[in-house]
PDB file with SEQRES, HELIX, SHEET and CRYST1 records, atoms N, CA, C and O in Angstrom:
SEQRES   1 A   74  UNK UNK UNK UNK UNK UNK UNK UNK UNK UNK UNK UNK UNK          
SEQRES   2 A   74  UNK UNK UNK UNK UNK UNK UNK UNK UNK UNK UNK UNK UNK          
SEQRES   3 A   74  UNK UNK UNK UNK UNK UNK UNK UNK UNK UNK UNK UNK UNK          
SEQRES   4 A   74  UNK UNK UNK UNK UNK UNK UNK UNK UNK UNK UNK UNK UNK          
SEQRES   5 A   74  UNK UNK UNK UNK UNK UNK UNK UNK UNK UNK UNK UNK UNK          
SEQRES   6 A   74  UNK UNK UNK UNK UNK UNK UNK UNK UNK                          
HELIX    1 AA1 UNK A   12  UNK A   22  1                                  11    
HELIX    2 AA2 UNK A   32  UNK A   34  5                                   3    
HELIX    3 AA3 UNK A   37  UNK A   40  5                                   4    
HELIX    4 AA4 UNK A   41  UNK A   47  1                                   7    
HELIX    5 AA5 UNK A   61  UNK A   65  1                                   5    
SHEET    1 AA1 2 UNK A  29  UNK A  31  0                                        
SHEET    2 AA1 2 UNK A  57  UNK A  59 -1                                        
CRYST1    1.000    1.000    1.000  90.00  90.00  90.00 P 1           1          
ATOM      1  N   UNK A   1     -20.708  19.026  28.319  1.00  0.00           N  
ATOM      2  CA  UNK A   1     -20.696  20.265  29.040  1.00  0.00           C  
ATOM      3  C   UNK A   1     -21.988  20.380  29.820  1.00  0.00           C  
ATOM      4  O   UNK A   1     -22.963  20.051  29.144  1.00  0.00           O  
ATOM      5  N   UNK A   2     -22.230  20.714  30.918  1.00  0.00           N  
ATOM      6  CA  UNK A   2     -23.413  20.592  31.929  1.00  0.00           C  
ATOM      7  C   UNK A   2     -22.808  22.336  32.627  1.00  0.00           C  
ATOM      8  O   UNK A   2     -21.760  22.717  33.148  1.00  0.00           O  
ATOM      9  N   UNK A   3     -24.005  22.940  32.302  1.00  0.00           N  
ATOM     10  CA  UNK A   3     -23.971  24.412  32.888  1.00  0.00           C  
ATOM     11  C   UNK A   3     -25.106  24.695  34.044  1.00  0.00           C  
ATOM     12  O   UNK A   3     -26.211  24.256  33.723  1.00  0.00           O  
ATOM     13  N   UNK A   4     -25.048  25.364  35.367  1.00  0.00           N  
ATOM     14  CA  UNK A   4     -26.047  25.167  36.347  1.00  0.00           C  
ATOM     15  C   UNK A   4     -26.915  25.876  35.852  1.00  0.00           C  
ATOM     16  O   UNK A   4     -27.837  25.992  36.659  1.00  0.00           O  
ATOM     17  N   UNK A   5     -27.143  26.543  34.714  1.00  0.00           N  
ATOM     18  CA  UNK A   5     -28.376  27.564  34.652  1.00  0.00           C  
ATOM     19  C   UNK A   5     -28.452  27.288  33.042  1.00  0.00           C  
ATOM     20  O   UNK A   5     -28.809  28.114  32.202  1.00  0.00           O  
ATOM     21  N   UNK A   6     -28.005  25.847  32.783  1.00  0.00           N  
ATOM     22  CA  UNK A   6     -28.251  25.840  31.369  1.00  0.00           C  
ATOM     23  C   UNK A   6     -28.028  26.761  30.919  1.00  0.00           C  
ATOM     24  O   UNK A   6     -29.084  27.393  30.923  1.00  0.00           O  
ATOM     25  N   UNK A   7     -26.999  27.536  30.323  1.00  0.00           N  
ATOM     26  CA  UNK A   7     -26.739  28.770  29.200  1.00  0.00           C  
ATOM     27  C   UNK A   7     -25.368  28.703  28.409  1.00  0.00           C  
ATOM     28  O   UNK A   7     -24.345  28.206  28.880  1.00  0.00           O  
ATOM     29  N   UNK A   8     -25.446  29.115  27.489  1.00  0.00           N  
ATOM     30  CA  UNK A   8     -24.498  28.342  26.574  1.00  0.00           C  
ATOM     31  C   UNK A   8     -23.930  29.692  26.206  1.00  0.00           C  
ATOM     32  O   UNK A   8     -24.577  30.612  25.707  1.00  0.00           O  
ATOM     33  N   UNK A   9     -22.403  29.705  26.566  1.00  0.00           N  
ATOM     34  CA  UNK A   9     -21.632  30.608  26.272  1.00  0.00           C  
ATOM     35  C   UNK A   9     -20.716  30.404  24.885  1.00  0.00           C  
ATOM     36  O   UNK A   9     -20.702  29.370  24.217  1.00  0.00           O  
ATOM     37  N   UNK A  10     -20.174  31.269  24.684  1.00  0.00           N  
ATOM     38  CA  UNK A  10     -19.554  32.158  23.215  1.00  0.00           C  
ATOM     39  C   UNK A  10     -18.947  30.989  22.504  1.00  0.00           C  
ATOM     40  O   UNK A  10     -19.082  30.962  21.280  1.00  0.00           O  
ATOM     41  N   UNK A  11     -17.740  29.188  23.601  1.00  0.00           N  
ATOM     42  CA  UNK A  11     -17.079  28.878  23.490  1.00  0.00           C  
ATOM     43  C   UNK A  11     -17.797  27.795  22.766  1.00  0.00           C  
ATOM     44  O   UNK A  11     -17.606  27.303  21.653  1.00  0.00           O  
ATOM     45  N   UNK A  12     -18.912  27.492  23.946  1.00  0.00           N  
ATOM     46  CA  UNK A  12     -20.051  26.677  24.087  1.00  0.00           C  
ATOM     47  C   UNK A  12     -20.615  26.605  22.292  1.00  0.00           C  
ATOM     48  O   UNK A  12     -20.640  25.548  21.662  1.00  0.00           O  
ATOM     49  N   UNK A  13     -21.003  27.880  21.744  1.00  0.00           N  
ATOM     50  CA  UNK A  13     -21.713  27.812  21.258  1.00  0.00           C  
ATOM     51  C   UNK A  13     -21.170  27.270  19.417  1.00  0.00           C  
ATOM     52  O   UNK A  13     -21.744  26.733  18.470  1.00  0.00           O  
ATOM     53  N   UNK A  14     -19.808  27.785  19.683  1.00  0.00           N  
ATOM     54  CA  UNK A  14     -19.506  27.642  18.683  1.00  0.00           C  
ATOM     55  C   UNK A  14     -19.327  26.066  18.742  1.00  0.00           C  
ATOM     56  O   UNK A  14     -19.290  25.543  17.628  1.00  0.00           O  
ATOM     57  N   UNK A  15     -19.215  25.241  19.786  1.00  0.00           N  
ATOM     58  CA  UNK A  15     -18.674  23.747  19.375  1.00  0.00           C  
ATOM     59  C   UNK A  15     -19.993  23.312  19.313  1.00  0.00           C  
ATOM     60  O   UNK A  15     -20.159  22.467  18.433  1.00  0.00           O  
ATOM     61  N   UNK A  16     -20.915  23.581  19.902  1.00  0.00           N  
ATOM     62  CA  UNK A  16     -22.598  23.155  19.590  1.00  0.00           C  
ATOM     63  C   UNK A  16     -22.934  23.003  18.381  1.00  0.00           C  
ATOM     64  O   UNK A  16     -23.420  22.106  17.692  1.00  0.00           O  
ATOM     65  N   UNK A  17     -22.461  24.414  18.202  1.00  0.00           N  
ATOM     66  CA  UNK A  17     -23.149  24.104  16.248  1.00  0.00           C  
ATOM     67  C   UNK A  17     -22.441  23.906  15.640  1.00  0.00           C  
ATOM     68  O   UNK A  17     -22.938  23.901  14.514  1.00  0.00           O  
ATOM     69  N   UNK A  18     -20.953  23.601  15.575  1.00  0.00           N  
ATOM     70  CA  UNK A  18     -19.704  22.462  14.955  1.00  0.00           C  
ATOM     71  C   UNK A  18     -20.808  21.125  15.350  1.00  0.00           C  
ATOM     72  O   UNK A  18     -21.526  20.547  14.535  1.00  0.00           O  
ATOM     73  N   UNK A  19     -20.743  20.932  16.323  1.00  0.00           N  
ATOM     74  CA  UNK A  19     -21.361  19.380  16.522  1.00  0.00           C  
ATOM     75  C   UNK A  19     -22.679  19.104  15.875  1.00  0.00           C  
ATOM     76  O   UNK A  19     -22.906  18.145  15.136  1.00  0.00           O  
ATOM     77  N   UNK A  20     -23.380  19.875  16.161  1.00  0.00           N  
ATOM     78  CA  UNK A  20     -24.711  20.007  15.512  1.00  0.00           C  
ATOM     79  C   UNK A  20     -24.579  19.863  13.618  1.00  0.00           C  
ATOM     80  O   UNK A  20     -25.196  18.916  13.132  1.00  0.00           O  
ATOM     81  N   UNK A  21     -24.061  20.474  12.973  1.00  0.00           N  
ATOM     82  CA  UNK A  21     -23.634  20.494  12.023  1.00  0.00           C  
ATOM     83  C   UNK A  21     -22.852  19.367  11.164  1.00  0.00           C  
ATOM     84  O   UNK A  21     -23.197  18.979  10.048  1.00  0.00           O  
ATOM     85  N   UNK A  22     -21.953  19.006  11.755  1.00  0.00           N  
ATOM     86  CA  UNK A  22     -21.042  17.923  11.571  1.00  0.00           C  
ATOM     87  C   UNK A  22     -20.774  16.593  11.963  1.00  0.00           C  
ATOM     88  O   UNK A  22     -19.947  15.802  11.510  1.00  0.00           O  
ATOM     89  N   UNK A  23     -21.910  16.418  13.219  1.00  0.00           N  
ATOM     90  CA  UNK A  23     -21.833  15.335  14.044  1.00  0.00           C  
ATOM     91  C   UNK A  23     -20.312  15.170  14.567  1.00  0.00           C  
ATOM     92  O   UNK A  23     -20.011  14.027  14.909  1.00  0.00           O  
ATOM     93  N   UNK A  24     -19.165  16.315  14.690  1.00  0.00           N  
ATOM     94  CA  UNK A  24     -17.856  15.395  14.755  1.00  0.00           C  
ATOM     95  C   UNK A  24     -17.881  16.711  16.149  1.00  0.00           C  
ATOM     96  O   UNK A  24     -18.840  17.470  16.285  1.00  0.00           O  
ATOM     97  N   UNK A  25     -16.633  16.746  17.068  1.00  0.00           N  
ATOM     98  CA  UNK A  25     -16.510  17.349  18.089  1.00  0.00           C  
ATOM     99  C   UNK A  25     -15.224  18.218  17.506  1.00  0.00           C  
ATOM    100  O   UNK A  25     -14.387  17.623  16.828  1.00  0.00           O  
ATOM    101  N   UNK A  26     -15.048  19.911  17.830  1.00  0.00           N  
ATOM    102  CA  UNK A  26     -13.782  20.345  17.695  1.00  0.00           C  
ATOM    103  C   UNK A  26     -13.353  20.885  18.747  1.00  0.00           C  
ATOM    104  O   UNK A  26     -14.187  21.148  19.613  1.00  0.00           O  
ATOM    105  N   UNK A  27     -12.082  21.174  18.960  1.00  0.00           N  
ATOM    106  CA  UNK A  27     -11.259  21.179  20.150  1.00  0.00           C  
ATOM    107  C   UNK A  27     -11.452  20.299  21.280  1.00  0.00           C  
ATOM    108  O   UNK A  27     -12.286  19.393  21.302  1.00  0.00           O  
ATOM    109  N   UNK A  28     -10.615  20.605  22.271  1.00  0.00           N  
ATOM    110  CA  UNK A  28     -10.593  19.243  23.692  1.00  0.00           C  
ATOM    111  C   UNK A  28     -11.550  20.010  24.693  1.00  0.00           C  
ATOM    112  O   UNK A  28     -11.427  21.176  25.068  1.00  0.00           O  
ATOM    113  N   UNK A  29     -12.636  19.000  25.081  1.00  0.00           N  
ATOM    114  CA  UNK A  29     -12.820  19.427  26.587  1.00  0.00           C  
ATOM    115  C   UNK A  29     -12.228  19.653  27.590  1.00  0.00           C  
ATOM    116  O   UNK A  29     -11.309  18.837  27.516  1.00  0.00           O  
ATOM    117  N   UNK A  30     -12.050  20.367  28.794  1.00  0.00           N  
ATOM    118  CA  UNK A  30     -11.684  20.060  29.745  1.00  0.00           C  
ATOM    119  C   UNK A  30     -12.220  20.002  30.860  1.00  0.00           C  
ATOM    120  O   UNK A  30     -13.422  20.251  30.774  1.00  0.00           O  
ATOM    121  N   UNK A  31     -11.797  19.733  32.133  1.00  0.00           N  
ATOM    122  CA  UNK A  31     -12.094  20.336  33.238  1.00  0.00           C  
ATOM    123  C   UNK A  31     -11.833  21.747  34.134  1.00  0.00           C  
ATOM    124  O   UNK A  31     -10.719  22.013  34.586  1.00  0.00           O  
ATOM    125  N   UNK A  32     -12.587  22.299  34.257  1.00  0.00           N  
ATOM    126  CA  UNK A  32     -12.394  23.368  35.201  1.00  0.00           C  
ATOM    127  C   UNK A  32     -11.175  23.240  36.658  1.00  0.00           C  
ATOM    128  O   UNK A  32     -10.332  24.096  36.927  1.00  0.00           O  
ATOM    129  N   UNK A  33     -11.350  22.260  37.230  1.00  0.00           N  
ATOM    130  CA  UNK A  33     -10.395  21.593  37.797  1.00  0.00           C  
ATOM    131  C   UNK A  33      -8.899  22.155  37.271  1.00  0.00           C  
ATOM    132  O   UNK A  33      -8.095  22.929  37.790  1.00  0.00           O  
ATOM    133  N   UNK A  34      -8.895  21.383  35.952  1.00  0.00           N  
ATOM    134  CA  UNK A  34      -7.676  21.536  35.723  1.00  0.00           C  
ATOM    135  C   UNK A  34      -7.265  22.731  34.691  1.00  0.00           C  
ATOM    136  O   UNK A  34      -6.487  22.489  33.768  1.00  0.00           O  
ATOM    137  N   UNK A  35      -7.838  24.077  34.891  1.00  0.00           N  
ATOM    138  CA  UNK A  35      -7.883  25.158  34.068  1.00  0.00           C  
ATOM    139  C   UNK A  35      -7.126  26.163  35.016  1.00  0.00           C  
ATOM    140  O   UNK A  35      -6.596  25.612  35.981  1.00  0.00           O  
ATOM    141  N   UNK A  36      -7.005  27.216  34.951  1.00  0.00           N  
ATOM    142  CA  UNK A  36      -6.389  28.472  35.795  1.00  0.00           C  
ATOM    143  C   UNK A  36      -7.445  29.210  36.469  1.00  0.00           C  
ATOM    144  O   UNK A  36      -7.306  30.428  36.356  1.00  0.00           O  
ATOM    145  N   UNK A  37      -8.554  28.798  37.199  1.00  0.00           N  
ATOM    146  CA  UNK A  37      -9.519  29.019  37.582  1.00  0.00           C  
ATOM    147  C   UNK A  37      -9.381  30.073  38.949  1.00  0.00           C  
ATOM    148  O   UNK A  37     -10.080  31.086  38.961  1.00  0.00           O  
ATOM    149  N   UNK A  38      -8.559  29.818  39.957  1.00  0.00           N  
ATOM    150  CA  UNK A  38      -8.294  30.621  41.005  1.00  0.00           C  
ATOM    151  C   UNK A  38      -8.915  31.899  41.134  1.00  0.00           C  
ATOM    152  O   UNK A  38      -9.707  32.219  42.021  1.00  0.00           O  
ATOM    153  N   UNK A  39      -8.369  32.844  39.881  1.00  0.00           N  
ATOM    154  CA  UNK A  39      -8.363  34.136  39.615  1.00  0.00           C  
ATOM    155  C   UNK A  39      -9.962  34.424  39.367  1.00  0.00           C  
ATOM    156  O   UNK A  39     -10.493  35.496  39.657  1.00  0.00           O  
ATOM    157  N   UNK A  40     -10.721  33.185  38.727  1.00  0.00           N  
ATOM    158  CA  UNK A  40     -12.224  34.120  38.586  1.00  0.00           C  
ATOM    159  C   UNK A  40     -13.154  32.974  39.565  1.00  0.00           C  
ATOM    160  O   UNK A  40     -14.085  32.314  39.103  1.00  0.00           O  
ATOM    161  N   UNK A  41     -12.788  32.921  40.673  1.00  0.00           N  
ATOM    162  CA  UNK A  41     -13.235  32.164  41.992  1.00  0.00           C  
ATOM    163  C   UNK A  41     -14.122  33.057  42.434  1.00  0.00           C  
ATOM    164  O   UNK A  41     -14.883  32.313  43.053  1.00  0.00           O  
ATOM    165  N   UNK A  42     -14.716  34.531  42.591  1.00  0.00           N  
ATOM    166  CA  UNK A  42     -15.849  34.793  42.515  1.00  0.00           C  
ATOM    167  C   UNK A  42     -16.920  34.582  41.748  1.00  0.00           C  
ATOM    168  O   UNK A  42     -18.029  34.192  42.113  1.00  0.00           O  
ATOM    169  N   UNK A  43     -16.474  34.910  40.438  1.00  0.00           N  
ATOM    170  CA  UNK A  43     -17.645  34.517  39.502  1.00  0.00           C  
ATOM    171  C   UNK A  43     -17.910  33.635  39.212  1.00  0.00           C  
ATOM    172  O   UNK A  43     -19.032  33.663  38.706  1.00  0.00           O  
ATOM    173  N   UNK A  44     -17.350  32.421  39.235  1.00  0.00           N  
ATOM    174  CA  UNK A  44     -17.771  31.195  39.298  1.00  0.00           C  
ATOM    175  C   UNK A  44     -18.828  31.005  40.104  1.00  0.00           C  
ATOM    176  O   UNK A  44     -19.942  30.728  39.660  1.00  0.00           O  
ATOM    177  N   UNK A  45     -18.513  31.162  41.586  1.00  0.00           N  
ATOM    178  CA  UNK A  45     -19.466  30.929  42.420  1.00  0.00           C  
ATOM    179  C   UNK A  45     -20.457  31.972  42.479  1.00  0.00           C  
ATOM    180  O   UNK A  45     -21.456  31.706  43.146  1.00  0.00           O  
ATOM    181  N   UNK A  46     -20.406  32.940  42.005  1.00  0.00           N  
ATOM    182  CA  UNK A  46     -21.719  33.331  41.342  1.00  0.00           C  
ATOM    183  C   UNK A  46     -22.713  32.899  40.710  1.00  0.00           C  
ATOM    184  O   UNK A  46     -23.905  32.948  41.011  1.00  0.00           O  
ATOM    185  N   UNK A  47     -22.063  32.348  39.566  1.00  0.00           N  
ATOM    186  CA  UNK A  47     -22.713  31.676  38.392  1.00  0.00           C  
ATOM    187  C   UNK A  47     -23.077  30.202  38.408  1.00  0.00           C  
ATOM    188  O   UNK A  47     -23.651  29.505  37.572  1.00  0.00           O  
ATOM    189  N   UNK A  48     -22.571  29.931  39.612  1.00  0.00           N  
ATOM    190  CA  UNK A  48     -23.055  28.484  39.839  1.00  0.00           C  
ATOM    191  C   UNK A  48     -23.380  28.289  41.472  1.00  0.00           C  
ATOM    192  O   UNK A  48     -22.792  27.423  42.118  1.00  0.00           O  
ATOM    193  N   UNK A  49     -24.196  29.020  41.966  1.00  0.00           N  
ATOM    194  CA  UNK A  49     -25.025  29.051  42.901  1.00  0.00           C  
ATOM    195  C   UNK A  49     -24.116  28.657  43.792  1.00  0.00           C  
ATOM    196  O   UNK A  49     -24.189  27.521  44.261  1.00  0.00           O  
ATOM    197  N   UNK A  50     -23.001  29.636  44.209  1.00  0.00           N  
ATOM    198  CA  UNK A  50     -21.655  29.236  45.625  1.00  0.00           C  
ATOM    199  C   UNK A  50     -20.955  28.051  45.663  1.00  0.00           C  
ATOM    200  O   UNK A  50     -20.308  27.634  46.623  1.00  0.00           O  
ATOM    201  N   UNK A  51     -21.123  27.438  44.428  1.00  0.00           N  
ATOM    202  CA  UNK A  51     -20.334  26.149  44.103  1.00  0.00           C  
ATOM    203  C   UNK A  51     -19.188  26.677  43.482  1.00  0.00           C  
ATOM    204  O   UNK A  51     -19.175  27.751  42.880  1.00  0.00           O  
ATOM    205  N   UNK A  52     -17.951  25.711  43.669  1.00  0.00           N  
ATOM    206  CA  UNK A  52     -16.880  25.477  42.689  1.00  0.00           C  
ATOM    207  C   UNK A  52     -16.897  24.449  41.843  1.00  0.00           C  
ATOM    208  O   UNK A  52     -15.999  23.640  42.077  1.00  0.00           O  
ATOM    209  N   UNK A  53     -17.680  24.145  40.825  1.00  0.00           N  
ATOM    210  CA  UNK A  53     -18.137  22.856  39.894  1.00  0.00           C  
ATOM    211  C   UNK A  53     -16.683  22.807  39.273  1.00  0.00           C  
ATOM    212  O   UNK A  53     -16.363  23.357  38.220  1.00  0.00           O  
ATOM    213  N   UNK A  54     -16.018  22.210  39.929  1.00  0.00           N  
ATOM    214  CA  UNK A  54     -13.822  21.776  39.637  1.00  0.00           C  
ATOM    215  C   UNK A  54     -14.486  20.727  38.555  1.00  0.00           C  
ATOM    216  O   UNK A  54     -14.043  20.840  37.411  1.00  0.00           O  
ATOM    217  N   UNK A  55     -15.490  19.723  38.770  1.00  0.00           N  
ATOM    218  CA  UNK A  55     -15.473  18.106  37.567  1.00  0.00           C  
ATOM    219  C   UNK A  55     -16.696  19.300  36.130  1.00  0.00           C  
ATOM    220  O   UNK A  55     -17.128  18.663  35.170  1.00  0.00           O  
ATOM    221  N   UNK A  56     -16.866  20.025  36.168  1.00  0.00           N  
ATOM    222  CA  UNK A  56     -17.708  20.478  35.260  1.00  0.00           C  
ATOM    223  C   UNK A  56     -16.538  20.237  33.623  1.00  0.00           C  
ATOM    224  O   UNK A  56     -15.320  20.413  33.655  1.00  0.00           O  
ATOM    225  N   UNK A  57     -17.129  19.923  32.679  1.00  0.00           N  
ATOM    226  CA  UNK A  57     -16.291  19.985  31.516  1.00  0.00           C  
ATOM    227  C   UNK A  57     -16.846  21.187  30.923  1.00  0.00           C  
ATOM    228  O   UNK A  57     -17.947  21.596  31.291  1.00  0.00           O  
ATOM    229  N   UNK A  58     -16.234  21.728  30.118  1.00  0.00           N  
ATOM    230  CA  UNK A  58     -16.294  22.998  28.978  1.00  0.00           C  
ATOM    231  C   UNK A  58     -15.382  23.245  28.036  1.00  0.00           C  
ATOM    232  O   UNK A  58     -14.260  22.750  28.151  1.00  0.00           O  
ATOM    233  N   UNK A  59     -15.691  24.002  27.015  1.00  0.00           N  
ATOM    234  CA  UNK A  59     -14.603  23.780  26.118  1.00  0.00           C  
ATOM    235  C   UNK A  59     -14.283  25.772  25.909  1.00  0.00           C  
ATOM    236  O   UNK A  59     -15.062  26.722  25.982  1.00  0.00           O  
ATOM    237  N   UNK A  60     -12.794  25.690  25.638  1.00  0.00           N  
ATOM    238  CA  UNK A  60     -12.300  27.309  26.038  1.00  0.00           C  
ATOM    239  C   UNK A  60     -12.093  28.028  24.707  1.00  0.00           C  
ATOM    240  O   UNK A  60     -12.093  27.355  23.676  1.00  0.00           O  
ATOM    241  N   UNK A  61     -11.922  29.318  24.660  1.00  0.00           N  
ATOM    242  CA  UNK A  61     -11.699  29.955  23.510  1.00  0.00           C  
ATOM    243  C   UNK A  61     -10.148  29.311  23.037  1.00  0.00           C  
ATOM    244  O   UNK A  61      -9.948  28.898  21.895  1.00  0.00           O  
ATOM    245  N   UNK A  62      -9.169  29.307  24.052  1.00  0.00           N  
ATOM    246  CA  UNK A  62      -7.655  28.162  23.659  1.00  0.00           C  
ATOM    247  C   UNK A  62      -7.916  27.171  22.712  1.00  0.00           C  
ATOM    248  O   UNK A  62      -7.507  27.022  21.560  1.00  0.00           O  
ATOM    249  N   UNK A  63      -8.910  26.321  23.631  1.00  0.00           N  
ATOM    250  CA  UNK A  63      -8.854  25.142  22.797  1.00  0.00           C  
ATOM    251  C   UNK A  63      -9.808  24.793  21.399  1.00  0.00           C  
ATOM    252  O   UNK A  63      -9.922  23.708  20.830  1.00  0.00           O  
ATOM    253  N   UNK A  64     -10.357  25.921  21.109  1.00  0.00           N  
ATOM    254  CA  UNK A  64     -11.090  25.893  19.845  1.00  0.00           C  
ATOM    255  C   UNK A  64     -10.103  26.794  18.790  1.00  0.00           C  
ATOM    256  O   UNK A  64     -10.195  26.909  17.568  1.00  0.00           O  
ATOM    257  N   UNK A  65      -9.483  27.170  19.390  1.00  0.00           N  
ATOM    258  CA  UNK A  65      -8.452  28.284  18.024  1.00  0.00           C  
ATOM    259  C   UNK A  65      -7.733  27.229  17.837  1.00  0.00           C  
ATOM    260  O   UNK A  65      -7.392  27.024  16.672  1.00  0.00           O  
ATOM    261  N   UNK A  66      -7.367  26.431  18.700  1.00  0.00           N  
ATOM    262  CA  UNK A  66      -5.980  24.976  18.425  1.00  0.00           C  
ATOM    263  C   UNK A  66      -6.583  24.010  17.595  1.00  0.00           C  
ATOM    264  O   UNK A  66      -5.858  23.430  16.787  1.00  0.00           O  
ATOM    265  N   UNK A  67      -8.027  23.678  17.662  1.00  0.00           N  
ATOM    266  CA  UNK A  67      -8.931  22.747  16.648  1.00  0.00           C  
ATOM    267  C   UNK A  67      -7.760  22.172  15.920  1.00  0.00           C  
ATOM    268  O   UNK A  67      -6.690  22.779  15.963  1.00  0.00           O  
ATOM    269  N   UNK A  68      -7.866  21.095  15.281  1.00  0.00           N  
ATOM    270  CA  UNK A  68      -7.249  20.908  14.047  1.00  0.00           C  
ATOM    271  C   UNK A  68      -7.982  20.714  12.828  1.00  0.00           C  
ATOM    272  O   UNK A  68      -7.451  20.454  11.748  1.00  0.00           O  
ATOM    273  N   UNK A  69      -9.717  20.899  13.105  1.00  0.00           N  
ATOM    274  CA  UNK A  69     -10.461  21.344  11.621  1.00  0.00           C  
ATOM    275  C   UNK A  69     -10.416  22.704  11.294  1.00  0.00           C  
ATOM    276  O   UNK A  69     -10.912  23.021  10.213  1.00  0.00           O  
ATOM    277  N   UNK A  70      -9.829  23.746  12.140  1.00  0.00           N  
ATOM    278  CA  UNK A  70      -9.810  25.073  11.833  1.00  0.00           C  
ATOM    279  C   UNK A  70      -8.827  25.724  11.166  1.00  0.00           C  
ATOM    280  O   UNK A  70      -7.896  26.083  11.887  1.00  0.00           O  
ATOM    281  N   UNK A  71      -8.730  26.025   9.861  1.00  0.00           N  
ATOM    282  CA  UNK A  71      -7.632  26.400   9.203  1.00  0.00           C  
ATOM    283  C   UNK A  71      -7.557  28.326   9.092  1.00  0.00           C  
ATOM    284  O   UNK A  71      -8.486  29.127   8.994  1.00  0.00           O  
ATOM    285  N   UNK A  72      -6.345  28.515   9.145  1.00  0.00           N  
ATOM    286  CA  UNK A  72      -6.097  30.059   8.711  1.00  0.00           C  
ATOM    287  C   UNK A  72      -6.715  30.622   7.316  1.00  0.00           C  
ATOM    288  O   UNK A  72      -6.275  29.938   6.393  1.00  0.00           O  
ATOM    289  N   UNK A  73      -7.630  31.689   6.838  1.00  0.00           N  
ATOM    290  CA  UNK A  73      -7.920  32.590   5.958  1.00  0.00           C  
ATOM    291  C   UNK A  73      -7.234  33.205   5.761  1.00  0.00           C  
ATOM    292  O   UNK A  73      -6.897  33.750   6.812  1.00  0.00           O  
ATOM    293  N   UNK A  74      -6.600  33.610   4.817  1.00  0.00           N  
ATOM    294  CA  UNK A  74      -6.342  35.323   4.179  1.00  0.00           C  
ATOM    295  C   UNK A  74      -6.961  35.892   3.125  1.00  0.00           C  
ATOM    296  O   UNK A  74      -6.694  37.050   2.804  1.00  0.00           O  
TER     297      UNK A  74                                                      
END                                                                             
């Protein structure tokens, strides 16, 4: 994951310190590219200095609830 202002968000943070912790990776990266991105095409280019970073990888709140080290509590 490569962020233009270095800052590590909510999704970010939780697979950081999975990784950090475990040495193992949970959920899939992806690309922005290939996400539903259209809709927050301002803030993006906000947040990344009028760029559309489409090859940037990140990992989403989706794909960390899907984990398959993450099991249900009751």
């Amino acid at each position: 994951m490569d962020h233009a202002k270095n800052c590590v968000y909510c999704s970010d943070l939780v697979f950081l310190a999975f990784r950090q912790a475990s040495g193992e990776t949970m959920g899939t990266l992806q690309r922005l590219g290939d996400l539903d991105w259209r809709g927050h095409r301002d803030f993006i280019r906000a947040e990344a200095n009028g760029q559309l970073p489409l090859d940037r990888t990140m990992i989403t709140p989706a794909s960390l609830a899907q984990a398959t080290q993450l099991h249900r509590v009751h």
